[in-house]
C-alpha positions in Angstrom: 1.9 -1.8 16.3 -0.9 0.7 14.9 -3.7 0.6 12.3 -3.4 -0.5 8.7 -5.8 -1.0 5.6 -6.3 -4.7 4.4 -8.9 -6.3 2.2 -11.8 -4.1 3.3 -11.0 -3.7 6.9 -8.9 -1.7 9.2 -6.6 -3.6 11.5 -5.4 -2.5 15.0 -2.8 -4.2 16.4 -1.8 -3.3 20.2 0.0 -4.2 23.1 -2.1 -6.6 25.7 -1.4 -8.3 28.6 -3.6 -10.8 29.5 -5.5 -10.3 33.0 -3.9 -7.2 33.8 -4.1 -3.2 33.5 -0.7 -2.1 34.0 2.1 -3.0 31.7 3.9 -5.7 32.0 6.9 -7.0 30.1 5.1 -10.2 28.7 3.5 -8.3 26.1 1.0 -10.4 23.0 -0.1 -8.3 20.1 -3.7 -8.4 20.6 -6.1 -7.6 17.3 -9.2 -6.3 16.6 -10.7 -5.4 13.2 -13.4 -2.6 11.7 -15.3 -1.7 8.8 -15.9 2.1 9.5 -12.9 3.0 12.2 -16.3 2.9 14.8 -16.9 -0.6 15.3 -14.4 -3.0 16.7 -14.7 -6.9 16.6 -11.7 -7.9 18.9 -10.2 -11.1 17.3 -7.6 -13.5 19.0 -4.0 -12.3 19.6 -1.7 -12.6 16.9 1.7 -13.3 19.1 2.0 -14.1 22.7 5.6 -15.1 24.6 6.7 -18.4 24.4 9.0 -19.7 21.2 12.0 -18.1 21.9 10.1 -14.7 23.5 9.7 -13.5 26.9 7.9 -10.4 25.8 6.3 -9.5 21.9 7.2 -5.9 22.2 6.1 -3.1 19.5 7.1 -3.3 15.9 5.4 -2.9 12.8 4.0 -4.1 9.4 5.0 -4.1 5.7 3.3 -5.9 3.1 5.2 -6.6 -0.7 4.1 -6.2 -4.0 2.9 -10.3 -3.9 0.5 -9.2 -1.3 2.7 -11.1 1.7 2.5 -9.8 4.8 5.2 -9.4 7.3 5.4 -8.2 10.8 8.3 -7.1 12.1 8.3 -7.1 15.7 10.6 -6.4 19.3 11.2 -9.9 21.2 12.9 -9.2 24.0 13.8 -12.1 27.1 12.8 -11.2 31.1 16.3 -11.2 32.0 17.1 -8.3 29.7 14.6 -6.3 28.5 17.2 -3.6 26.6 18.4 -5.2 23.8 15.7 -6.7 22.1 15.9 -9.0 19.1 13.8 -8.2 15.2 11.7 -11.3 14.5 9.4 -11.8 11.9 5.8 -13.1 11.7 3.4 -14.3 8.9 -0.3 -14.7 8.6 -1.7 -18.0 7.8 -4.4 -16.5 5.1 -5.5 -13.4 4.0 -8.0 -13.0 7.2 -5.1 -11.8 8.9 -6.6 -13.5 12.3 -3.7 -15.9 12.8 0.1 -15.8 12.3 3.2 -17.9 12.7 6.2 -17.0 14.3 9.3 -17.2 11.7 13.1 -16.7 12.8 14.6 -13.8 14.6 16.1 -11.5 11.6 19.9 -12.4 12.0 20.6 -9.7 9.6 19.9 -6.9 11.8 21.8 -6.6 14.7 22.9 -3.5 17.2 26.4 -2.3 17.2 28.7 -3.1 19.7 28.1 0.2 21.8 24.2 0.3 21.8 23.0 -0.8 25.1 19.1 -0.5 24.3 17.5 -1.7 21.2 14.0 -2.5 19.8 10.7 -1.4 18.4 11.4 -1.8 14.5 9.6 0.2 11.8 9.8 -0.3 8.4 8.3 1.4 5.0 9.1 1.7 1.3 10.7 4.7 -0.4 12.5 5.1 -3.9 15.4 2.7 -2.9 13.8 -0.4 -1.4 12.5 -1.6 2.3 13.8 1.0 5.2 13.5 -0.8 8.7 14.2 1.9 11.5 15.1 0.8 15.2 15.0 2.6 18.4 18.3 2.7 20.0 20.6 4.1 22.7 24.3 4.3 22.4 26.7 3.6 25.8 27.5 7.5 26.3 23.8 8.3 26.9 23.1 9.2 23.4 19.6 8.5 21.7 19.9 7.0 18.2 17.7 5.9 15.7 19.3 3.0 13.3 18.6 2.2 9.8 18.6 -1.0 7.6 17.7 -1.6 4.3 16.3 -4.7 2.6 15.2 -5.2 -1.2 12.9 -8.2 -0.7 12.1 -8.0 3.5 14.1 -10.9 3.7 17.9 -9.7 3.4 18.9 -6.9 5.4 21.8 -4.6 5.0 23.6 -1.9 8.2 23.3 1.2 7.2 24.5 2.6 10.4 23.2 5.9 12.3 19.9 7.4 11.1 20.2 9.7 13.2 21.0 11.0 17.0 21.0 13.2 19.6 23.0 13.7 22.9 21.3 13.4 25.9 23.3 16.3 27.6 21.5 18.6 24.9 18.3 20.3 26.5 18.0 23.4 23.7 14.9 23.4 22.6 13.7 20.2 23.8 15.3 17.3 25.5 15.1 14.2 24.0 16.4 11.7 26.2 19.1 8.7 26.4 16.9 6.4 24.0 14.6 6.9 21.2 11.5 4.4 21.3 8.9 3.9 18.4 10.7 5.8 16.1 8.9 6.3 13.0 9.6 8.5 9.8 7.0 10.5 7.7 7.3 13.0 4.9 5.3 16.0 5.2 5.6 18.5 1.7 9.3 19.2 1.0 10.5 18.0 4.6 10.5 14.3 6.5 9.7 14.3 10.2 11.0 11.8 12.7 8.9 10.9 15.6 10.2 9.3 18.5 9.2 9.1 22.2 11.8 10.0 24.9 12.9 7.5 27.1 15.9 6.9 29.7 16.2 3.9 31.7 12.8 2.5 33.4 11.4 6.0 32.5 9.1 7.2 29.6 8.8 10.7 29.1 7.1 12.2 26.2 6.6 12.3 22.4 8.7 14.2 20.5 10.1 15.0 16.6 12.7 16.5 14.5 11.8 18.1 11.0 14.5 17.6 8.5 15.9 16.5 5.2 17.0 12.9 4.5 20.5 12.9 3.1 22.7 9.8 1.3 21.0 7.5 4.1 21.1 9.8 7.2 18.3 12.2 8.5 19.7 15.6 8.8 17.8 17.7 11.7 16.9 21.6 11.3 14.5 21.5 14.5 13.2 19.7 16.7 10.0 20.0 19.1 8.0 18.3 21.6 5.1 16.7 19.8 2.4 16.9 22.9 2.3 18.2 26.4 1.8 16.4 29.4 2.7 12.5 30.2 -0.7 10.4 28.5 0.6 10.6 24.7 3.6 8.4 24.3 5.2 5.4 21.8 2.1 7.3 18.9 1.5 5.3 15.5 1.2 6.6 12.3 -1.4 5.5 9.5 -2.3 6.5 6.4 -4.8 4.9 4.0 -3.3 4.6 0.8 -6.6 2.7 -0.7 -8.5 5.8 -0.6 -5.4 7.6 -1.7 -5.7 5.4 -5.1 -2.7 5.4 -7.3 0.5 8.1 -7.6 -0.1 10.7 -10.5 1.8 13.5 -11.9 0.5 15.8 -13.9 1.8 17.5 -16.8 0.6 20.9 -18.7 -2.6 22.2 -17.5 -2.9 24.7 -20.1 -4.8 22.1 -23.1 -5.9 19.9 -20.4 -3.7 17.5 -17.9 -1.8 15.2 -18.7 -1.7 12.1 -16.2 1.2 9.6 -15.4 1.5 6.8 -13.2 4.6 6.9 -10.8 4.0 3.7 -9.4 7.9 3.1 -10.6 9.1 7.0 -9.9 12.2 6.1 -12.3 10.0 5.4 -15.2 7.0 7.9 -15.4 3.7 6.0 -17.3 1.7 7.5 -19.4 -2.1 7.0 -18.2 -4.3 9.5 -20.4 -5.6 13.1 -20.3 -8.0 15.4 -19.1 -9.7 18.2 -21.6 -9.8 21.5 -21.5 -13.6 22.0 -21.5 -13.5 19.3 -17.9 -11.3 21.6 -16.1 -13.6 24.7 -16.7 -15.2 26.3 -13.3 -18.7 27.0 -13.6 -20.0 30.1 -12.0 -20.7 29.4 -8.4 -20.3 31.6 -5.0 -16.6 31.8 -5.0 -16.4 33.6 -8.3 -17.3 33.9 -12.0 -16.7 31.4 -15.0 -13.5 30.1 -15.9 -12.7 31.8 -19.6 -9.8 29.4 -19.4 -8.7 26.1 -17.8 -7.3 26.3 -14.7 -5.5 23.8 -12.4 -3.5 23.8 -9.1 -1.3 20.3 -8.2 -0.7 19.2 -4.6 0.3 16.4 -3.0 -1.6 14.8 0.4 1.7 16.1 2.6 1.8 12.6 4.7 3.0 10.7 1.8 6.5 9.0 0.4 8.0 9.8 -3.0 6.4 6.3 -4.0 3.0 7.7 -2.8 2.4 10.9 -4.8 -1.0 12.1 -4.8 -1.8 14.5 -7.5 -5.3 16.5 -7.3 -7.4 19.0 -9.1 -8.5 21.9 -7.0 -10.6 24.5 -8.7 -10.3 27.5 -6.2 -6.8 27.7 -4.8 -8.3 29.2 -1.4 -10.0 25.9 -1.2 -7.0 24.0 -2.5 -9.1 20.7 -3.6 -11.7 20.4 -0.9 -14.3 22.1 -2.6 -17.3 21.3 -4.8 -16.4 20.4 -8.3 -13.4 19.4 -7.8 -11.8 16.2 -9.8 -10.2 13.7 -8.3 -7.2 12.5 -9.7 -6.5 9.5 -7.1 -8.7 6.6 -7.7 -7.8 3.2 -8.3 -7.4 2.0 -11.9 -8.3 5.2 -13.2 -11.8 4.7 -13.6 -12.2 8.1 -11.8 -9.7 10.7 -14.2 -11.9 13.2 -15.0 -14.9 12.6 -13.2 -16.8 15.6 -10.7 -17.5 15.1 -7.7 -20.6 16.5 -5.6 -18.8 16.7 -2.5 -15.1 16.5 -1.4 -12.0 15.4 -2.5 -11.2 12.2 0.1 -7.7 12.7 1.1 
């Protein structure tokens, strides 16, 4: 559950429970949607229990290069609400405002020693779909499990993402179950959230900053995300329209070089920036450029399929000031073009 970008509007998708304002186990995904992240026109839910589901518990959304949407979501029965099953659910058109249930994702299932499961997340990286499931193994251990899919139809184990004892308390504890897990890379490093549970008891938010490593998430710290009990199960978003498409630039010192890396295996050539575009007119941070100058980032919340290549022209600033140009917009109608204000990250 979270936010997400479609066809002009932002989505939210949350947990509801009809008449009531406590949680309660039979949970509907209710909807709303917005124009300007301000304004919200709450639509009809999109699941509710009933058709196999006690409960429609958190989950997420992916959508493939077709344009189908999928969510992937937690359906769990009253009688036990631990080990939950993946199901799937499309939209009947591209509104978005009403889905059908599909079948339960027989594909992923929890090894014989996890006693909770549930609350699926899945994204895209170099090598496919990666679906990531809260778990917790027998021996009080919380896990996070991965599976990996080339079309969000076939799923393959690929075992432990990661995990963490429960007897550990050094720096942070982290509990006997992992919920909402969720995995985002930041610059150099990826960063799994997860919220810290043990039975019937939520705690807190917290993450581990790492490296991912032939399939398996390889911790160097980890942290408590927030303090006190109010921020729990968070959501990630990030908005790739306004991020536009992934660029890589080559040698600043004639002008830039652009290429695509939609497919990261095979770099495309898109076109080029001159010399005399990348020159800094006198302004209050400093005098003229005598020479081009460039400085490449990427926005640090994005995958290796998401690279976001931009143009800053002061590295104090490093691309939010005037002048800068934007490398990022969709079908490159923007390469090269100044902008009066800031770059829109």
């Amino acid at each position: 559950m979270g936010l997400t970008y479609h066809d002009g509007r932002y989505h939210m998708f949350f947990q509801y429970v009809p008449a009531k304002i406590l949680w309660a186990p039979q949970c509907w995904w209710g909807h709303a949607v917005s124009e300007d992240l301000l304004s919200w026109s709450e639509r009809e839910p999109v699941l509710r229990p009933g058709d196999g589901d006690g409960g429609c518990w958190s989950g997420s959304l992916a959508v493939d290069d077709a344009g189908q949407a999928t969510i992937f979501y937690t359906s769990v029965q009253l009688d036990d609400l631990d080990l939950g099953q993946i199901r799937s659910a499309q939209p009947d058109d591209v509104t978005w405002d009403t889905w059908q249930k599909g079948p339960f994702v027989e594909d992923i299932k929890p090894p014989s020693d996890i006693v909770v499961f549930r609350d699926p997340q899945v994204s895209r990286d170099a090598n496919g779909w990666q679906m990531i499931v809260g778990a917790g193994r027998r021996d009080d251990t919380a896990v996070a499990l991965s599976y990996r899919s080339p079309d969000l139809l076939n799923w393959t184990s690929e075992g432990e993402f990661a995990s963490r004892s429960s007897a550990v308390r050094n720096p942070v504890w982290t509990g006997k179950m992992w919920e909402c897990p969720q995995l985002i890379a930041v610059g150099s490093k990826h960063v799994l959230l997860f919220s810290v549970w043990e039975p019937q008891i939520p705690h807190y938010e917290a993450y581990a900053i790492g490296t991912v490593s032939n399939g398996q998430f390889v911790s160097e710290r980890w942290g408590r995300l927030s303090y006190g009990d109010q921020y729990y199960a968070g959501a990630t978003f990030i908005h790739y329209e306004n991020l536009g498409y992934d660029f890589m630039l080559g040698d600043g010192t004639g002008g830039l070089s652009i290429f695509s890396l939609k497919n990261p295996e095979a770099p495309t050539f898109v076109g080029a920036v001159p010399a005399s575009t990348l020159m800094q007119p006198a302004d209050a941070h400093g005098t003229a450029d005598t020479a081009p100058r460039f400085y490449e980032g990427e926005n640090p919340t994005v995958d290796s399929r998401r690279k976001l290549a931009f143009l800053a022209r002061d590295p104090r600033s490093f691309g939010i000031r005037q002048n800068a140009v934007r490398l990022s917009c969709p079908q490159f109608a923007c390469v090269g073009a100044r902008l009066s204000g800031r770059i829109r990250l």
